[in-house]
GUGU-185813 format. One record per residue (C-alpha): residue in three letters; y negated, z negated, x negated. Coordinates in steps of 0.02 Angstrom, whole numbers, plus 50000, padded with zeros to 5 digits. Example, Ala and Ser with C-alpha at 12.3 -4.5 7.8 and 13.67 -1.06 7.14 Angstrom:
Ala502254961049385;Ser500534964349316;
//
This chain:
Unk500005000050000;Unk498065002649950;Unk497174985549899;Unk495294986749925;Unk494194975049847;Unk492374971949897;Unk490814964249816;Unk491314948649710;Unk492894950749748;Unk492814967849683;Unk491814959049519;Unk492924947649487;Unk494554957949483;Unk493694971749400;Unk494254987149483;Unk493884992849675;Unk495554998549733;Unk497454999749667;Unk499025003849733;Unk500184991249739;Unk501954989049798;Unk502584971949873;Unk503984961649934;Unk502584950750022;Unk502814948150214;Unk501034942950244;Unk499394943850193;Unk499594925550126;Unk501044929750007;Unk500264946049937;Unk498784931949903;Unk500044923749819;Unk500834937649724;Unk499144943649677;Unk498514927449607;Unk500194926349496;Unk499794942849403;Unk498144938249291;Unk496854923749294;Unk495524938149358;Unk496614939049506;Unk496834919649534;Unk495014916849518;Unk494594930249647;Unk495824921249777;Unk495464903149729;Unk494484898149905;Unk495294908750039;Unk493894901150147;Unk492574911850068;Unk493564928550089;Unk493994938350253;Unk495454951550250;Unk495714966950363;Unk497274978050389;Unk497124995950405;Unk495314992350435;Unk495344980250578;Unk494894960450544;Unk496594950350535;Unk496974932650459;Unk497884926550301;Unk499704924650416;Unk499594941450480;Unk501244950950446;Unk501024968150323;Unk502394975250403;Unk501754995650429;Unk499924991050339;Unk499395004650232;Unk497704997150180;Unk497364979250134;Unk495424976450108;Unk494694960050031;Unk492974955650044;Unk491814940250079;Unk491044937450234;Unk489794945650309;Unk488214940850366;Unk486764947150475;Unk485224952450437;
//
């Protein structure tokens, strides 16, 4: 699947998007197996509070299933303005 990665997020990893391929059943464990890889990673993901997710472009939460998700975005929440 395609891993997006916005603003800090984006910063902090260092790249915008990747392809990566998972066992991970929902968004929390590709957190998980994300955070595992590099300490760029695990700092990105430290506070789950200050990040929001969406799946194939629609808002979902950290215990939504990835079963049939092509495109997992990460990005901090937005505000208005």
């Amino acid at each position: 699947m395609d891993v997006l990665y916005f603003a800090w997020v984006r910063e902090r990893i260092g790249v915008p998007k990747e392809r990566v391929e998972t066992d991970a059943v929902t968004v929390a464990e590709l957190v998980a197996e994300l955070s595992a890889r590099e300490d760029r990673y695990a700092a990105a993901f430290a506070d789950l509070s200050a990040l929001r997710v969406a799946l194939d472009q629609e808002l979902a939460e950290f215990d939504a299933p990835l079963a049939g998700v092509r495109e997992v975005a990460f990005f901090p929440p937005m505000t208005g303005g």
